[in-house]
C-alpha positions as YAML, in Angstrom:
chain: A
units: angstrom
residues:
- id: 1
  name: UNK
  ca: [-15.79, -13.67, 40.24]
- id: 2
  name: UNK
  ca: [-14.80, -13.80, 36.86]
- id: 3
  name: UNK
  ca: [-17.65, -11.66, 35.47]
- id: 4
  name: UNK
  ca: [-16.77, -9.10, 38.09]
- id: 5
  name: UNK
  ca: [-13.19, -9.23, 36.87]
- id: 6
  name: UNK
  ca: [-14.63, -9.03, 32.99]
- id: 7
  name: UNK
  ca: [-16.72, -6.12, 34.00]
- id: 8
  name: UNK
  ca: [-14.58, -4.36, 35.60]
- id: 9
  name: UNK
  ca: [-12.20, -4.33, 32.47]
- id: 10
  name: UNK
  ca: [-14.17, -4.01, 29.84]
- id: 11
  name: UNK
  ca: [-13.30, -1.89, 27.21]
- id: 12
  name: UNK
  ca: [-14.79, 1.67, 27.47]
- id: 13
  name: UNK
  ca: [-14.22, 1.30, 31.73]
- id: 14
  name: UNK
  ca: [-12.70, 4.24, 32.29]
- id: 15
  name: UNK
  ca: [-10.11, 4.38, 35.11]
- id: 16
  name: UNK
  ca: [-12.40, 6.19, 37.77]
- id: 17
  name: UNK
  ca: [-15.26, 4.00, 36.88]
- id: 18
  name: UNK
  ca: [-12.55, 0.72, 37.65]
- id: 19
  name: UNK
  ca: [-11.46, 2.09, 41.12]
- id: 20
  name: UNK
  ca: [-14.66, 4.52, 41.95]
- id: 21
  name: UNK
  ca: [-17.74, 1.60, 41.12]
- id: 22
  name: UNK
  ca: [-15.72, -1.58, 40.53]
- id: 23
  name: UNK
  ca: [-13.19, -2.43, 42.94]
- id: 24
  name: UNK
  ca: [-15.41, -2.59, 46.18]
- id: 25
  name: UNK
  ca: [-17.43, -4.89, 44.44]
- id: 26
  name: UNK
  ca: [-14.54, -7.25, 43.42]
- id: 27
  name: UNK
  ca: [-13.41, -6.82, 47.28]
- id: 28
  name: UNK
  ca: [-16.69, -7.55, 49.00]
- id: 29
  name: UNK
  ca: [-16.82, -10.90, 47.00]
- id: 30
  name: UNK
  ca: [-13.00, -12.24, 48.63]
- id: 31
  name: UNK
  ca: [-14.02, -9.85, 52.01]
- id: 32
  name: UNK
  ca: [-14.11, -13.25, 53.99]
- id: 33
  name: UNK
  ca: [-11.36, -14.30, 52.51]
- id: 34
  name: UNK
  ca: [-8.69, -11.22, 52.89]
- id: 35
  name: UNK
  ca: [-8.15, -12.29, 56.63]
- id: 36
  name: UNK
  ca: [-5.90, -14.98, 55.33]
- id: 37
  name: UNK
  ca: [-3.75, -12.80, 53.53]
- id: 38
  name: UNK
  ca: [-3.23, -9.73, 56.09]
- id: 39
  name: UNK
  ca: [-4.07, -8.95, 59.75]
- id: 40
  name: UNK
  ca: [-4.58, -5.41, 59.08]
- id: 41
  name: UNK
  ca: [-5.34, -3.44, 56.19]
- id: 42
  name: UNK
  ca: [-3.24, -2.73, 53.20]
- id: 43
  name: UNK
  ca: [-2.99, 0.61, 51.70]
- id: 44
  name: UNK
  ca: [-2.10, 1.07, 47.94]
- id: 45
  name: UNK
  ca: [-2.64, 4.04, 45.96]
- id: 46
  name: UNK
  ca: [-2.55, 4.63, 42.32]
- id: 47
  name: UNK
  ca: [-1.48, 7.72, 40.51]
- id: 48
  name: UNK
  ca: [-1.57, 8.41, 36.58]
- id: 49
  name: UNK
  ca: [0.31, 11.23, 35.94]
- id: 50
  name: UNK
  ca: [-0.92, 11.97, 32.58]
- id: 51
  name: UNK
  ca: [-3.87, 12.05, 33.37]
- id: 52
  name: UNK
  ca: [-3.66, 13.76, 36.68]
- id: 53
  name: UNK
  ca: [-5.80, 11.38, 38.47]
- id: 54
  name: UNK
  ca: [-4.95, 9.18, 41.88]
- id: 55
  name: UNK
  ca: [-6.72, 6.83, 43.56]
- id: 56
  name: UNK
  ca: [-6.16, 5.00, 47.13]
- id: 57
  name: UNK
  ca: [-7.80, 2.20, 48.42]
- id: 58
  name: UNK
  ca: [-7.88, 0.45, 52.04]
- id: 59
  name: UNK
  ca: [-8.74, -3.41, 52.04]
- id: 60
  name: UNK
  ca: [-9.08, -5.28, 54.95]
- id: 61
  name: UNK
  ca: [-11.84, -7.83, 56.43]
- id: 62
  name: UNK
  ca: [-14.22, -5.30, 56.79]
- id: 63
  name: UNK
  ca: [-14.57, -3.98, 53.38]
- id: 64
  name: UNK
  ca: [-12.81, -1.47, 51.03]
- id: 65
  name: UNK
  ca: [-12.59, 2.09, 50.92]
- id: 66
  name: UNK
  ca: [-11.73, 4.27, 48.29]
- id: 67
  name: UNK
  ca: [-10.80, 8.19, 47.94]
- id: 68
  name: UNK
  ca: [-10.08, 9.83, 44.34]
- id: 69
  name: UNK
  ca: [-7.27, 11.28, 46.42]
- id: 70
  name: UNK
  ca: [-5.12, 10.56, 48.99]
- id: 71
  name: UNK
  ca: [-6.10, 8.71, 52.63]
- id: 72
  name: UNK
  ca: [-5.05, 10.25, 55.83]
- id: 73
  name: UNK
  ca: [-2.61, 7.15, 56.44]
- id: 74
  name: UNK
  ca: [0.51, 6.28, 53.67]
- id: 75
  name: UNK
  ca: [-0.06, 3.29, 52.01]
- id: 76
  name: UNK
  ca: [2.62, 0.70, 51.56]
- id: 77
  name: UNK
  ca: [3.29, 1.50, 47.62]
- id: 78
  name: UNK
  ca: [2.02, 3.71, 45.74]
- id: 79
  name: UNK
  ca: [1.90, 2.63, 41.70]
- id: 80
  name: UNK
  ca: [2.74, 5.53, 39.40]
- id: 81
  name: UNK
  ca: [1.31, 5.04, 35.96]
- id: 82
  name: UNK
  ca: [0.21, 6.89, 32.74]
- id: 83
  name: UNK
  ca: [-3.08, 6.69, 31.74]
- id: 84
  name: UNK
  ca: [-2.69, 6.32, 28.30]
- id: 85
  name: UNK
  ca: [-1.89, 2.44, 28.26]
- id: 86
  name: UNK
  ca: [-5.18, 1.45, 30.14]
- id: 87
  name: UNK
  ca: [-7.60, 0.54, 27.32]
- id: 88
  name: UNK
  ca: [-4.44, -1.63, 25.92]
- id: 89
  name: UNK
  ca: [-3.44, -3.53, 28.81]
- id: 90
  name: UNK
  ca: [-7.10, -4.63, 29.93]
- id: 91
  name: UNK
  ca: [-6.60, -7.95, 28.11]
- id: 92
  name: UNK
  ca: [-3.54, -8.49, 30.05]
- id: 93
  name: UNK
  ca: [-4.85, -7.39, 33.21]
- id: 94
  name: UNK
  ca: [-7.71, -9.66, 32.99]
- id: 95
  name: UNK
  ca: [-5.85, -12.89, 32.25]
- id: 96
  name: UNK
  ca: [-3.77, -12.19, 34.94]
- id: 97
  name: UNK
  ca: [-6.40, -11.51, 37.69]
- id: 98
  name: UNK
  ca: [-8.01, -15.14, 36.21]
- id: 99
  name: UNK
  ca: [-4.89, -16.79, 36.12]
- id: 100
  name: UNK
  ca: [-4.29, -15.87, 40.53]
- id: 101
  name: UNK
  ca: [-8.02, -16.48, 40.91]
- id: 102
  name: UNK
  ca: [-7.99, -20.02, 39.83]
- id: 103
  name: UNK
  ca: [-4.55, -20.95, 41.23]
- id: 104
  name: UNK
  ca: [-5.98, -18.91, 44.45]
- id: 105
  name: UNK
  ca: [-6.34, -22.52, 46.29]
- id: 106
  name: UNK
  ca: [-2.81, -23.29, 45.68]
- id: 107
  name: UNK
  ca: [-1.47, -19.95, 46.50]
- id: 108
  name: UNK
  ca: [-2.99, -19.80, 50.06]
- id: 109
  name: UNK
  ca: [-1.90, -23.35, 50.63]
- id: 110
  name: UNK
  ca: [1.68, -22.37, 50.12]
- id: 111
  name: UNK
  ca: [0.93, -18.97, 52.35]
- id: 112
  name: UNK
  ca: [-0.87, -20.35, 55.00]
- id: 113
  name: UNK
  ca: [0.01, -18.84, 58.39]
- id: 114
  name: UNK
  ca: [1.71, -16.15, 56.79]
- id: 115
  name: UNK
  ca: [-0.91, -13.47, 56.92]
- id: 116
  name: UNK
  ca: [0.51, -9.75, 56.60]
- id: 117
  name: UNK
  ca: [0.65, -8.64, 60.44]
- id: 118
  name: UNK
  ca: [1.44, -4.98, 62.11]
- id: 119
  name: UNK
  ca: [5.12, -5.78, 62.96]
- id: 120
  name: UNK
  ca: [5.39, -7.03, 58.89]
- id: 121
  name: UNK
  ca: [4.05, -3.51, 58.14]
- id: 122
  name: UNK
  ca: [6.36, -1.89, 60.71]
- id: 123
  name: UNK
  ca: [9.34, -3.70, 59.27]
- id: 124
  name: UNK
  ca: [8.28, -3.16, 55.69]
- id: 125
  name: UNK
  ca: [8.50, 0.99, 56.33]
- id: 126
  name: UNK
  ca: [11.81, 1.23, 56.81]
- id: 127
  name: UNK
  ca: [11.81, 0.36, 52.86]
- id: 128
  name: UNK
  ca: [11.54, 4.29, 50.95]
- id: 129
  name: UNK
  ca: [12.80, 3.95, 47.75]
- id: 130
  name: UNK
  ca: [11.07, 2.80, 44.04]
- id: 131
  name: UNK
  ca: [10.95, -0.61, 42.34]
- id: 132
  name: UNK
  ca: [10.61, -0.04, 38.65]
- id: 133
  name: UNK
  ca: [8.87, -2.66, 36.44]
- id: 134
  name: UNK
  ca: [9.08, -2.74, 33.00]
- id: 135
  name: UNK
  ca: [6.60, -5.10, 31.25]
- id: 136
  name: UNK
  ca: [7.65, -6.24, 27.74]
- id: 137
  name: UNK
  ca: [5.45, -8.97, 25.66]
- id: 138
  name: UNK
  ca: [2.03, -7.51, 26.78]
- id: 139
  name: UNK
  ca: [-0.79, -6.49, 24.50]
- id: 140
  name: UNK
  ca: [0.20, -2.88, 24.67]
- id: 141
  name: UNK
  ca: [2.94, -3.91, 21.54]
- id: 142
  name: UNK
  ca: [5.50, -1.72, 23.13]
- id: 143
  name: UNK
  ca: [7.57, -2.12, 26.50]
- id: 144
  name: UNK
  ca: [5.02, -0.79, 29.59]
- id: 145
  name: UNK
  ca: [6.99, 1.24, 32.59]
- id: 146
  name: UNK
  ca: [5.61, 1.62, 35.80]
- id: 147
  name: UNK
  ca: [7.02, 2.52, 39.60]
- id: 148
  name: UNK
  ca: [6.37, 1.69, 42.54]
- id: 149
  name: UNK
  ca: [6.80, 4.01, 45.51]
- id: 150
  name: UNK
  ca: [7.37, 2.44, 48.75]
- id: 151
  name: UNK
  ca: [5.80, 3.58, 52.15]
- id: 152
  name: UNK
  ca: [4.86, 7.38, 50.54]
- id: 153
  name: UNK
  ca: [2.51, 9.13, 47.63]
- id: 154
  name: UNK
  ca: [5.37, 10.10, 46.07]
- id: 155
  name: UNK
  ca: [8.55, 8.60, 44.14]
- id: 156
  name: UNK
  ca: [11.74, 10.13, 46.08]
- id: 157
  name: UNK
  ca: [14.33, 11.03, 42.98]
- id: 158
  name: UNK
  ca: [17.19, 10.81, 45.73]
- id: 159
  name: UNK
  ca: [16.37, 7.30, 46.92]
- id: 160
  name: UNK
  ca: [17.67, 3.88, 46.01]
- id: 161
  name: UNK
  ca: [15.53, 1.95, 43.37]
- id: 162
  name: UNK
  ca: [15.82, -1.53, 41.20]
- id: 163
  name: UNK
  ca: [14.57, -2.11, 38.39]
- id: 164
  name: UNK
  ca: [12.85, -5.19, 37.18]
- id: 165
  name: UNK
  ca: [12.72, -5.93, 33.51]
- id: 166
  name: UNK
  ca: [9.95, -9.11, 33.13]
- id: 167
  name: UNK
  ca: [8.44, -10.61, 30.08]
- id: 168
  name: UNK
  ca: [4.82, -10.89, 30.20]
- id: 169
  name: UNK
  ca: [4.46, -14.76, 29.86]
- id: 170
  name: UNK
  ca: [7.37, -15.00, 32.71]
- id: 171
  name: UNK
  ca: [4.37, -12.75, 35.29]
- id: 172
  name: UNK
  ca: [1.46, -14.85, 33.67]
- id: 173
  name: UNK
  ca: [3.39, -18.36, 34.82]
- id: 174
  name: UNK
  ca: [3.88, -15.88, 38.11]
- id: 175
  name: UNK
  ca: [0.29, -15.47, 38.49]
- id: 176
  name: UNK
  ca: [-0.67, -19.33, 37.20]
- id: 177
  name: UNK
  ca: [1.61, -20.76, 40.23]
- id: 178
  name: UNK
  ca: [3.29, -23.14, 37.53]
- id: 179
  name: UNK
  ca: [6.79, -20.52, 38.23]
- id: 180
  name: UNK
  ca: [7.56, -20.08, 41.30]
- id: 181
  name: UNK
  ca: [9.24, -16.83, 42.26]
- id: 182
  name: UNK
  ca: [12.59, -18.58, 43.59]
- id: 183
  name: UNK
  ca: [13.26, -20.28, 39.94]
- id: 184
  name: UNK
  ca: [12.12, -17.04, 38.25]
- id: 185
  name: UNK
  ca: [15.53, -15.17, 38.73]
- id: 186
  name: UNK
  ca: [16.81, -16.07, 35.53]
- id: 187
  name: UNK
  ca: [14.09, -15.01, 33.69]
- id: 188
  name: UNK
  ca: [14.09, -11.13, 34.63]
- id: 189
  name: UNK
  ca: [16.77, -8.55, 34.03]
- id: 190
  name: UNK
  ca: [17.47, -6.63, 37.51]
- id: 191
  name: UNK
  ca: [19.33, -3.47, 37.24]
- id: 192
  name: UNK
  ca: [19.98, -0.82, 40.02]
- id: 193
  name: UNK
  ca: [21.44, -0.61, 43.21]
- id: 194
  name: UNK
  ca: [21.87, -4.08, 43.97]
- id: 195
  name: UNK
  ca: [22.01, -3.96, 47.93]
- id: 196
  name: UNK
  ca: [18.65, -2.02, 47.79]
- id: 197
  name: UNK
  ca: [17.21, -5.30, 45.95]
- id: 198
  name: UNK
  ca: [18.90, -7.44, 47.87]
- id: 199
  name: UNK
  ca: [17.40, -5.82, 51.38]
- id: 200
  name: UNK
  ca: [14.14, -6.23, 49.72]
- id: 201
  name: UNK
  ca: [14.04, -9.74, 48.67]
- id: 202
  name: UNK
  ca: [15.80, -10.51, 52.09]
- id: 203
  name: UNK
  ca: [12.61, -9.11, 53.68]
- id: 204
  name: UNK
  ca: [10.02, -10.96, 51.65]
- id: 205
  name: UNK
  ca: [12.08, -14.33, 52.17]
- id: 206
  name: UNK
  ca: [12.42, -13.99, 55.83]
- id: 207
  name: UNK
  ca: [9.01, -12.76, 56.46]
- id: 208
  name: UNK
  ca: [6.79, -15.00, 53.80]
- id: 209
  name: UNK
  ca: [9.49, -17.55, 51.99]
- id: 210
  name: UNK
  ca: [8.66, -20.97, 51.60]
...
């Protein structure tokens, strides 16, 4: 698995070459595994608007689908991104897909029984507004922004949003399981409407808290 994830973000792989020849690959080796983490399959498109390229992706148990484009179904986020920080956060993207793959055991111990079903989906689309993330810390050397758009392909200007400002180490100890996301709160700066972020992280803790 870790080759794949070396391959698959090694430098000079573009961005269609990562979603278009890599990704299925990455998603037919944890195939057997996906069943423990959703019911049903998850949706997530990605567009860079730079670059003027999007890319959507089913998973589920049976295998992974991709489309340069959009699906026929919404996905549940869509990640809005620029194009021209992909060669500079590879390193950082490939520690942190290491980093969940070898703390994978103890993340599906704490998750066990809490596969993603329908009704979470169902509940989860009454959510239509953005989460910003800003990454600072990462290889890039400068502060990366992106958004995600809940339940549509597109970021709604008129909707509520949060934004969550996170040091890189802070999502690496995220992704090692050695911070859990309960004792990270003072380590991020949250900005935004705060009833929007607080609906959220009501959601997640009701549906999947420990």
């Amino acid at each position: 698995m870790k080759d794949l994830f070396a391959d698959a973000l090694a430098p000079g792989v573009t961005i269609e070459a990562f979603f278009m020849e890599h990704l299925e690959r990455i998603h037919e080796v944890q195939r057997a595994d996906f069943h423990k983490l959703s019911a049903e399959p998850l949706i997530m498109s990605f567009d860079f608007q730079d670059s003027d390229e999007r890319y959507t992706f089913s998973l589920s148990s049976q295998g992974c689908e991709v489309e340069d484009d959009e699906l026929v179904d919404f996905p549940v986020a869509t990640l809005i991104g620029t194009a021209a920080h992909w060669e500079a956060i590879k390193p950082d993207l490939l520690e942190l897909a290491r980093a969940a793959e070898e703390a994978s055991d103890e993340h599906e111990s704490r998750y066990e029984g809490r596969a993603i079903t329908r009704d979470h989906l169902d509940g989860f689309e009454r959510f239509q507004g953005t989460i910003i993330i800003e990454v600072t810390g990462g290889s890039a050397g400068e502060p990366v922004t992106f958004e995600l758009a809940l339940n549509d392909y597109v970021k709604n200007d008129d909707a509520d949003f949060i934004k969550v400002t996170i040091d890189y180490q802070v999502a690496l100890d995220l992704a090692r399981g050695t911070l859990q996301p309960r004792d990270a709160q003072g380590k991020v700066k949250l900005s935004g409407k705060t009833s929007f972020g607080l609906d959220l992280a009501g959601f997640f803790s009701s549906n999947f808290g420990t």
